[in-house]
C-alpha positions as CSV (number, residue, x, y, z in Angstrom):
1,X,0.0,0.0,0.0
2,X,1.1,3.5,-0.9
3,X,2.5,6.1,1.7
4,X,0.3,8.7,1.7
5,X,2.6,12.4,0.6
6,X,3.3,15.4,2.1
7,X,4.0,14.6,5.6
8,X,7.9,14.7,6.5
9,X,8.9,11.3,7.5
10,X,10.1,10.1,10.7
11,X,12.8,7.5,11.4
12,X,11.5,4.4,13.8
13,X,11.5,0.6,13.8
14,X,8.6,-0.8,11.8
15,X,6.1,-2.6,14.2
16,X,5.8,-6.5,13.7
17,X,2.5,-7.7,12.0
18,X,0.5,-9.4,15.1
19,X,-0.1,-13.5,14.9
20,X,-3.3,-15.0,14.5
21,X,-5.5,-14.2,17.0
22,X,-9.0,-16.3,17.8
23,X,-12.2,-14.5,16.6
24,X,-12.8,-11.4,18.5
25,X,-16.2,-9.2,19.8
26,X,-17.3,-5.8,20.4
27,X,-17.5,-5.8,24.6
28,X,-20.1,-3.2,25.5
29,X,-20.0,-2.8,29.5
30,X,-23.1,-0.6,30.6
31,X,-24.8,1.1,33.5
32,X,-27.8,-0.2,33.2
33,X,-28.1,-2.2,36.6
34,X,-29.3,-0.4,39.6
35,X,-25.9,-2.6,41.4
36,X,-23.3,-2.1,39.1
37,X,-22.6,-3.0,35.2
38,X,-23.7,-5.3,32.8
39,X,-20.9,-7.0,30.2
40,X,-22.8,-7.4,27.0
41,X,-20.9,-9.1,23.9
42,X,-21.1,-8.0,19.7
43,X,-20.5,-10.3,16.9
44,X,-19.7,-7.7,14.3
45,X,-19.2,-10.2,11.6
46,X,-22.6,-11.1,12.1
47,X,-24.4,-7.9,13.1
48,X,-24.3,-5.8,9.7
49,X,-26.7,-3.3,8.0
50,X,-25.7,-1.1,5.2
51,X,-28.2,1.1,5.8
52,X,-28.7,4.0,7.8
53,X,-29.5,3.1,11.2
54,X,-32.0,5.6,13.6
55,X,-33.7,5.3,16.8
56,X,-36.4,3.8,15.6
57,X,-34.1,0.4,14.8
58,X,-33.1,0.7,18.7
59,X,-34.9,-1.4,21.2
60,X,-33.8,-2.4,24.3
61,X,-32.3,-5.7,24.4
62,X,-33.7,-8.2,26.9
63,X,-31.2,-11.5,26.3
64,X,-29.3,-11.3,29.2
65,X,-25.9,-10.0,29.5
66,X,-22.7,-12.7,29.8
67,X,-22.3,-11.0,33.2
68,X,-22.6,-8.6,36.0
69,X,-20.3,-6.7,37.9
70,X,-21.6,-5.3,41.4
71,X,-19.8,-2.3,42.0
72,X,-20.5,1.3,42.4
73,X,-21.0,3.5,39.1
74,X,-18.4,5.5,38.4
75,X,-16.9,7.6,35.1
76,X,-16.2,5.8,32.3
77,X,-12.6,5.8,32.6
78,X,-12.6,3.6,35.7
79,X,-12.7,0.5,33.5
80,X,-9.9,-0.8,31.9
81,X,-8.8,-4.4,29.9
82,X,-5.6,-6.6,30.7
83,X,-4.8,-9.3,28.3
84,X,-8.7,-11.2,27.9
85,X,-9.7,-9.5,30.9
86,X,-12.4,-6.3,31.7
87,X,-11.3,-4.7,34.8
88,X,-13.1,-2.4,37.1
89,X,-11.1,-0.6,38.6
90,X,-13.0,1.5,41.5
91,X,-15.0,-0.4,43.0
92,X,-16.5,0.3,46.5
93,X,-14.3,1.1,49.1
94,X,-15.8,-2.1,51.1
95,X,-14.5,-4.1,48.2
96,X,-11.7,-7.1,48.6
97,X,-10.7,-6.8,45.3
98,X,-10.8,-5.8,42.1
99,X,-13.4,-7.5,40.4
100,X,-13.1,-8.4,36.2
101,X,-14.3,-10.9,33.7
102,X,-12.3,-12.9,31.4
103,X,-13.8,-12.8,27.9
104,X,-11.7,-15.9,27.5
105,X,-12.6,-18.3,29.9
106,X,-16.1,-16.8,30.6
107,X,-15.3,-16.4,34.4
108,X,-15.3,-14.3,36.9
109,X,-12.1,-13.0,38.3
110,X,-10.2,-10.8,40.7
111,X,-7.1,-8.8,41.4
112,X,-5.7,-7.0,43.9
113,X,-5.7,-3.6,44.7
114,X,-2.8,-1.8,44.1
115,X,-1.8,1.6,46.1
116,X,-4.2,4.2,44.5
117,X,-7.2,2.4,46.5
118,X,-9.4,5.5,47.1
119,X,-8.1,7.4,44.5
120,X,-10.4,9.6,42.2
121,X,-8.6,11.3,40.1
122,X,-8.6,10.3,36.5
123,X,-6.6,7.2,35.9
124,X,-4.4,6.3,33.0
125,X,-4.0,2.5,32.3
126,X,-1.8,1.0,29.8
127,X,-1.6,-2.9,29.4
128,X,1.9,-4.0,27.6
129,X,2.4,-7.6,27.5
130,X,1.9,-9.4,30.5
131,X,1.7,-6.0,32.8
132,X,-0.8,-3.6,33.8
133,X,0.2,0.4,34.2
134,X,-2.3,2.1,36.2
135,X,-1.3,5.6,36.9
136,X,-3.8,7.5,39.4
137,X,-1.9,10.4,41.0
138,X,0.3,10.8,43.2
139,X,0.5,6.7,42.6
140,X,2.1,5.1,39.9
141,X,1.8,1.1,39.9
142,X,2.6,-1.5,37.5
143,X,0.4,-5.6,37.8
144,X,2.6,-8.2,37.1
145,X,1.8,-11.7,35.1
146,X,-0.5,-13.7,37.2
147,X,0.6,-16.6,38.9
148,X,-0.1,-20.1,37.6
149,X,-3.2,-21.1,39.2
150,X,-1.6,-23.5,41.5
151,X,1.1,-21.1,42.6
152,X,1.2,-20.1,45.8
153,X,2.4,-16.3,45.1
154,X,0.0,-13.7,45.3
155,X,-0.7,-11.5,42.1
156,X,0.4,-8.2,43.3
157,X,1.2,-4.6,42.0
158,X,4.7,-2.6,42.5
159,X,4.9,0.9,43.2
160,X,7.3,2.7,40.6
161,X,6.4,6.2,42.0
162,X,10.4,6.9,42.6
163,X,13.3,8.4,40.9
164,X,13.0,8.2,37.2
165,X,9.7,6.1,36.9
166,X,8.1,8.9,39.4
167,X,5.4,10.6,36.2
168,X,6.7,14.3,35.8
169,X,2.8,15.3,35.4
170,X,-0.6,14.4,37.5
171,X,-3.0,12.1,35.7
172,X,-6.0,14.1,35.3
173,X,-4.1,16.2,33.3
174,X,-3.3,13.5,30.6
175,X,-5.3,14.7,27.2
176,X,-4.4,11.5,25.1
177,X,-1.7,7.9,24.9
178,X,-0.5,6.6,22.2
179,X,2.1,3.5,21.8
180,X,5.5,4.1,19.8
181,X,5.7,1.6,16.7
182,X,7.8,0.0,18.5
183,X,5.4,-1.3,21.1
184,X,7.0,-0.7,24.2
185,X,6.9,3.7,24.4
186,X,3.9,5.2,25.1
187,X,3.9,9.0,24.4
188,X,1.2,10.9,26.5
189,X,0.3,14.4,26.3
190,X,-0.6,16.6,29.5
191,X,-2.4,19.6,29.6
192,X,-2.4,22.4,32.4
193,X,0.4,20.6,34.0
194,X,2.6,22.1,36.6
195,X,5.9,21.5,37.6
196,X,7.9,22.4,40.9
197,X,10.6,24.6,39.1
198,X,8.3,25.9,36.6
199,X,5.2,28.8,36.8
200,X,1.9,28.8,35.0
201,X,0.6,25.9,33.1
202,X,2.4,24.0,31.1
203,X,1.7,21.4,27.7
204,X,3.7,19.0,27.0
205,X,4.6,15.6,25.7
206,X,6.3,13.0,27.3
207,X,6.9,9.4,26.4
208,X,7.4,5.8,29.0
209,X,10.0,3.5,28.2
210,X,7.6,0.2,29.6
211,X,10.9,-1.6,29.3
212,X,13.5,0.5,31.3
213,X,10.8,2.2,33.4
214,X,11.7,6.0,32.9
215,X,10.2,8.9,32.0
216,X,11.5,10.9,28.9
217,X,10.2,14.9,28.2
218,X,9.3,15.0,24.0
219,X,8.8,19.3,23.7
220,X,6.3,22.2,24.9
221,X,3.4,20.9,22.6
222,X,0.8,18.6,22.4
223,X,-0.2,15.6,20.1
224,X,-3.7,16.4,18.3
225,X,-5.8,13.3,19.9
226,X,-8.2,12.7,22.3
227,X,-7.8,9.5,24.3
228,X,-6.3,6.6,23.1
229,X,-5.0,6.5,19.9
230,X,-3.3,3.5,18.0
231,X,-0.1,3.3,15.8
232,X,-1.6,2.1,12.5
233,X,1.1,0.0,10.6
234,X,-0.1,0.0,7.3
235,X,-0.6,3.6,6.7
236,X,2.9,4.2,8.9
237,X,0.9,6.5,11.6
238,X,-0.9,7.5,14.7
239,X,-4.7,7.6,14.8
240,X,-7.1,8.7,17.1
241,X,-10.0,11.3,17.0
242,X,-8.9,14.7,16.6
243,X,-9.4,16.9,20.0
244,X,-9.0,20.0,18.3
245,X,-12.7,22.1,18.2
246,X,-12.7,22.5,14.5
247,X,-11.8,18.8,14.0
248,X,-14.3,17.5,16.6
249,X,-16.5,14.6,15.0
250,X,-13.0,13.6,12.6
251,X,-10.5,11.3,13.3
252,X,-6.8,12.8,12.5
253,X,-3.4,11.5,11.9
254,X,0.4,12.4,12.4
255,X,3.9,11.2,11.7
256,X,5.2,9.0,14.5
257,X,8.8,10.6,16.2
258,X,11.4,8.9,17.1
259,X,10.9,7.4,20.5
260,X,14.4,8.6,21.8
261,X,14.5,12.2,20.9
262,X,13.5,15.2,21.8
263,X,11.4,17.2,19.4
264,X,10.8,21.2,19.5
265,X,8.3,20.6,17.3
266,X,5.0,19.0,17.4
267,X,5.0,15.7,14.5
268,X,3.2,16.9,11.1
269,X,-0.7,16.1,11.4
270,X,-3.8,16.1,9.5
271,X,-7.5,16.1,9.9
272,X,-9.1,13.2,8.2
273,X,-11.9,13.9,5.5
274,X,-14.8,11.9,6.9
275,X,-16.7,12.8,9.5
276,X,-17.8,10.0,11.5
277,X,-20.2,12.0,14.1
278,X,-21.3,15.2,14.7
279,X,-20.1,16.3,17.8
280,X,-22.0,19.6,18.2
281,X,-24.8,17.4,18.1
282,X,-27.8,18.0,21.0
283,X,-27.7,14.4,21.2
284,X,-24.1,13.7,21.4
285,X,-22.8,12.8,24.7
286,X,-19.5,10.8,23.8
287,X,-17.6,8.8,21.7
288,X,-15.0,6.2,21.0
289,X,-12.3,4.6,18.8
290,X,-11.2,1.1,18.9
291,X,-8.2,-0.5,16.5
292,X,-9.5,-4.0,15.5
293,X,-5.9,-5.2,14.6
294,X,-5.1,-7.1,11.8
295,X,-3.3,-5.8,8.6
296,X,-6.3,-4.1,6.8
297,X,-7.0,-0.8,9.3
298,X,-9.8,-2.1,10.7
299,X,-11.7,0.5,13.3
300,X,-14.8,0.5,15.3
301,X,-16.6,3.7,16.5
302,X,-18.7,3.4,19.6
303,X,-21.0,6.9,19.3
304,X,-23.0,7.5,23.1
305,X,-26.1,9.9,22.1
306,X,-29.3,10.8,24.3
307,X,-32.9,9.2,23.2
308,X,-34.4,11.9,20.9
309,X,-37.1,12.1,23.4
310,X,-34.2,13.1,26.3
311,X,-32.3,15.5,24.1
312,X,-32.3,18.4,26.5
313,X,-31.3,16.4,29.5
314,X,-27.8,17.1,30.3
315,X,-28.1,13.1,31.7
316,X,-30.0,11.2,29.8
317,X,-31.4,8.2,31.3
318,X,-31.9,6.7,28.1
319,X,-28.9,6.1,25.6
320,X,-28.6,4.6,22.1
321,X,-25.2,3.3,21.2
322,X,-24.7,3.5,17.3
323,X,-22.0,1.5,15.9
324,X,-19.9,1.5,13.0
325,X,-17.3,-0.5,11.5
326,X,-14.8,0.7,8.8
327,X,-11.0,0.7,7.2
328,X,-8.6,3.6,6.3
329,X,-6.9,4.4,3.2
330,X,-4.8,7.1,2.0
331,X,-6.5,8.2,-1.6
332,X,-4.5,9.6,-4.4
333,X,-3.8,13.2,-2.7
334,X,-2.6,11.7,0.6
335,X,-5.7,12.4,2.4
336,X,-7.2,9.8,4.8
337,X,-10.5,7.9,4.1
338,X,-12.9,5.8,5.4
339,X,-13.7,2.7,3.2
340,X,-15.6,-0.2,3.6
341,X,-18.0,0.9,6.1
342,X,-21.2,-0.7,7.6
343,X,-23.2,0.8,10.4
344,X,-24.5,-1.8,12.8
345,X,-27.6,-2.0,14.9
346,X,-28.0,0.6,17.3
347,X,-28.1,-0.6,21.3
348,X,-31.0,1.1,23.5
349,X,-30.4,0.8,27.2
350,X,-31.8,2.6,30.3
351,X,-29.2,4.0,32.8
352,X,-29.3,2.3,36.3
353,X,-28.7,5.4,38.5
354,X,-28.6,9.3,38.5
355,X,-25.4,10.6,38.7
356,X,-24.2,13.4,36.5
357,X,-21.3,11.8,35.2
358,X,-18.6,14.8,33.8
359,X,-18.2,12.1,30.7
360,X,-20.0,9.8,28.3
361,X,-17.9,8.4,26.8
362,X,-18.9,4.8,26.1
363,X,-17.1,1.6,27.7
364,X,-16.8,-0.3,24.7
365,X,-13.3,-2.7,24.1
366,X,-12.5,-5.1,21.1
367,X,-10.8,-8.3,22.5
């Protein structure tokens, strides 16, 4: 496949092409029980419509979810995935554990609390291998592999909150991630951010060695996404939906810098040409990007809207979930387009509580 022109080109190690993985789903975790969430499980291959899909398509589903996880509703960002496994990662303070589900093996499962217990700031999680990052300032800790199941050692965290590993910037203040093609740096940007030596707020982008453990300052700007973006190996780029105001509803893409040097410069970016929602929208409340993997640039965009009869609620009890399904190209002129796309059936469910959450994003993962 053609490079796509007129972006200056960065030098980095090509990612390898991922082995064969086992058929994968669309993992929609929801608020809609009155004692915690509800897992619910999408076969895209088998759920596809060409045609526009509406509201009136929407009904709410009554087969019952593959499980339920009883514990306290939170934001969005309090979930995150390890390997097979959904996490949820703030669950009552009365809680043992940290509860999860294994898309794998269908079960139920636990892990243990690491030191931001309590914590309420917004997290950043990162799962590299066999290891869990959860960063929740002022705590920084890192899950190891779980033990064989006839082990007697514990599955614990460690604390990497010292010296170089210590994050130079508080979590909440994380605007988007991103993993290096090389799969072990993750570059973060950080917004409003304050540093001991410094005065006023600062932006900046930093990246995370996952192998050596340390902390590594990029320049004084900020990467274009919002949330988690991916590294996209055919079209030799980063991803993500654009956070910029006049790209809001687009998805954008950039050159990806060299993971050991620091740039004065932000990398070359562009807004794609499709939009994929309308983000000044009444209805909007949220969205989300997942990679599918594979070679092809498969993505998956989870869109959160209020019911058209709820549209001037700033918390809609009622949601509808439209999902779409596409691949990116680069067309003759360089510029980045969807292809290939089918809108799936839209997913109606009532919300379980009444807290105004700050963001509605959806919890959606593909594993």
């Amino acid at each position: 496949m053609s490079k796509r022109p007129g972006l200056e080109r960065c030098s980095h190690r090509a990612a390898k092409r991922p082995a064969q993985r086992q058929q994968q789903y669309l993992y929609l975790v929801l608020d809609d029980w009155e004692r915690g969430y509800s897992v619910h499980r999408v076969d895209l291959q088998q759920q596809q419509q060409d045609d526009t899909d509406n509201d009136d398509d929407a009904h709410l589903d009554t087969n019952p979810p593959l499980v339920r996880l009883e514990v306290q509703h939170v934001v969005s960002w309090s979930f995150a995935t390890h390997g097979t496994k959904i996490l949820a990662m703030q669950p009552s303070a009365a809680s043992p554990a940290i509860p999860g589900f294994d898309t794998e093996t269908l079960a139920v499962t636990v892990c243990p609390w690491p030191q931001s217990r309590g914590t309420f700031r917004k997290p950043l999680f990162a799962s590299v291998g066999d290891r869990l990052f959860a960063m929740v300032s002022p705590c920084f800790d890192v899950l190891g592999a779980p033990p064989p199941p006839d082990s007697e050692t514990p599955w614990s965290w460690t604390s990497l909150a010292a010296g170089s590993s210590t994050p130079p910037f508080p979590s909440d203040c994380a605007t988007c991630h991103v993993f290096h093609a090389d799969g072990r740096t993750m570059f973060v940007s950080a917004k409003h951010w304050r540093s001991q030596l410094s005065y006023g707020d600062r932006s900046s982008t930093f990246s995370f060695d996952t192998e050596r453990l340390e902390w590594r300052r990029h320049g004084e700007w900020l990467l274009p996404f919002r949330g988690q973006a991916y590294y996209d190996a055919d079209l030799d780029a980063w991803v993500g939906l654009c956070r910029e105001k006049e790209g809001a509803g687009y998805l954008c893409f950039c050159d990806v810098p060299p993971a050991a040097a620091e740039c004065k410069n932000p990398p070359p970016w562009k807004l794609g040409e499709d939009r994929l929602f309308r983000a000044d929208s009444g209805r909007h409340r949220g969205a989300k990007l997942l990679s599918m993997g594979g070679s092809s640039s498969r993505y998956c965009l989870v869109e959160c809207v209020a019911h058209r009869d709820e549209e001037r609620l700033g918390c809609p009890r009622r949601r509808v979930l439209h999902i779409t399904t596409f691949r990116l190209k680069y067309d003759k002129h360089g510029r980045l387009r969807t292809t290939g796309n089918h809108t799936h059936p839209s997913k109606l469910y009532k919300v379980a509580h009444k807290l105004n959450e700050p963001i509605l994003d959806p919890v959606a993962f593909w594993i």
